[in-house]
C-alpha positions in Angstrom: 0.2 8.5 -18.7 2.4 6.2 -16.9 2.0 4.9 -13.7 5.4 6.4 -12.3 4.4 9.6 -14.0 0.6 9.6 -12.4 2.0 8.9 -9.0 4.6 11.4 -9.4 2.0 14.0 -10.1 -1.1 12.7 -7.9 0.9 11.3 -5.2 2.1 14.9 -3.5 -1.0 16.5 -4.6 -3.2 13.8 -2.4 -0.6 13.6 0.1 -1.0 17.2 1.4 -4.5 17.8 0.0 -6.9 20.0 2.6 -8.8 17.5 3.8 -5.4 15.8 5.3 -4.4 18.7 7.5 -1.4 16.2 8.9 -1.1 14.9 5.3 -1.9 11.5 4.6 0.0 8.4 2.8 -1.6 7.5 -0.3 -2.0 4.2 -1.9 -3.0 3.4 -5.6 -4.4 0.3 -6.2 -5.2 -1.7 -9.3 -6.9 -5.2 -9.4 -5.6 -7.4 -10.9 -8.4 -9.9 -10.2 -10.6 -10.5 -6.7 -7.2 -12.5 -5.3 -4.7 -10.2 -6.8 -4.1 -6.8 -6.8 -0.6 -4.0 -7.4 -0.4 -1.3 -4.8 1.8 1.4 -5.2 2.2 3.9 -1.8 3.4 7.2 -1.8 4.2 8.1 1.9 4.2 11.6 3.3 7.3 13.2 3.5 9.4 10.0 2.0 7.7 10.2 -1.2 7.1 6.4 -3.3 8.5 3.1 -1.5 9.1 0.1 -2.4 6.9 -1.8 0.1 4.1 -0.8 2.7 2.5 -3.4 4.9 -0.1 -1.4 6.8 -1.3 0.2 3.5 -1.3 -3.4 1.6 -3.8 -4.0 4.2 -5.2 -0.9 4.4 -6.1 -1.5 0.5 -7.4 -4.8 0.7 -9.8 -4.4 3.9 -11.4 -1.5 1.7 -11.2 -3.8 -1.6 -13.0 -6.4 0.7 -15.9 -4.2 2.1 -16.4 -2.7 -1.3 -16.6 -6.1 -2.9 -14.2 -6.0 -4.9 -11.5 -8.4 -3.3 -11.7 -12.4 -1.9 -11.0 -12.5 1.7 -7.3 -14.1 0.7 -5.0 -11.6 -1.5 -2.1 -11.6 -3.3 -0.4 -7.6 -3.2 2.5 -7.0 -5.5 4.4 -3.9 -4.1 8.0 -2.8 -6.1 9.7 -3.9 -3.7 8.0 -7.4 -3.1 5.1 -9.9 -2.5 3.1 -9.7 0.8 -0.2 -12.0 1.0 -3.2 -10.3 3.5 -6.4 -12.2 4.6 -9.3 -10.9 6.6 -12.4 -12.5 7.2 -14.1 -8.9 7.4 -15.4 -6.6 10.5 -14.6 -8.3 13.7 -12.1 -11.0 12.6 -8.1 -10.0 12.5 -6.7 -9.0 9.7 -3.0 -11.5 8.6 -0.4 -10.2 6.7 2.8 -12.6 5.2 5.3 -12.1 3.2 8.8 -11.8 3.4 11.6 -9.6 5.5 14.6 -8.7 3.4 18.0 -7.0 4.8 18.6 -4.1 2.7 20.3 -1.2 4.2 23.0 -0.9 6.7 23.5 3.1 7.7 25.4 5.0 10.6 24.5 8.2 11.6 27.4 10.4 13.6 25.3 13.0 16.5 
């Protein structure tokens, strides 16, 4: 099954799942290797997006505490590159990457 497809299917499931009760935004990650890893986020009520800073670090910390990351990461999102480093538990987590313009909307109350 496809990535798109599994998300599709898995990403509303988790989202409103029991044990969220306010639903949740869910994040599927896959390393690449310990400095490197593809996120993919499927927010509550917006569905997939193309970028998501607080779960890109959200997935590292965790890849971190589990072992499974470096302290310095590379995150590949759809939408773009952001780089996160964290020391661990009681050191600050960084996030960089770049800010793009991509929308310009009105709304008429």
């Amino acid at each position: 099954m496809s990535t798109r497809r599994l998300l599709k299917h898995w990403g509303p499931v988790l989202e409103s799942h029991e044990r969220f009760p306010e639903r949740a935004n869910i994040g599927f990650m896959q390393v690449v290797r310990r400095e490197h890893i593809r996120l993919r986020v499927y927010e509550r009520g917006a569905g997939e997006t193309r970028a998501c800073g607080s779960g890109a670090c959200a997935a590292v910390a965790v890849g971190i505490q589990q072992g499974l990351l470096a302290e310095e990461v590379r995150v590949e999102l759809p939408g773009g590159r952001l780089d996160i480093a964290w020391k661990g538990p009681g050191h600050p987590l960084y996030m960089t990457g770049p800010a793009a313009h991509i929308y310009d909307g009105f709304i008429h109350l």
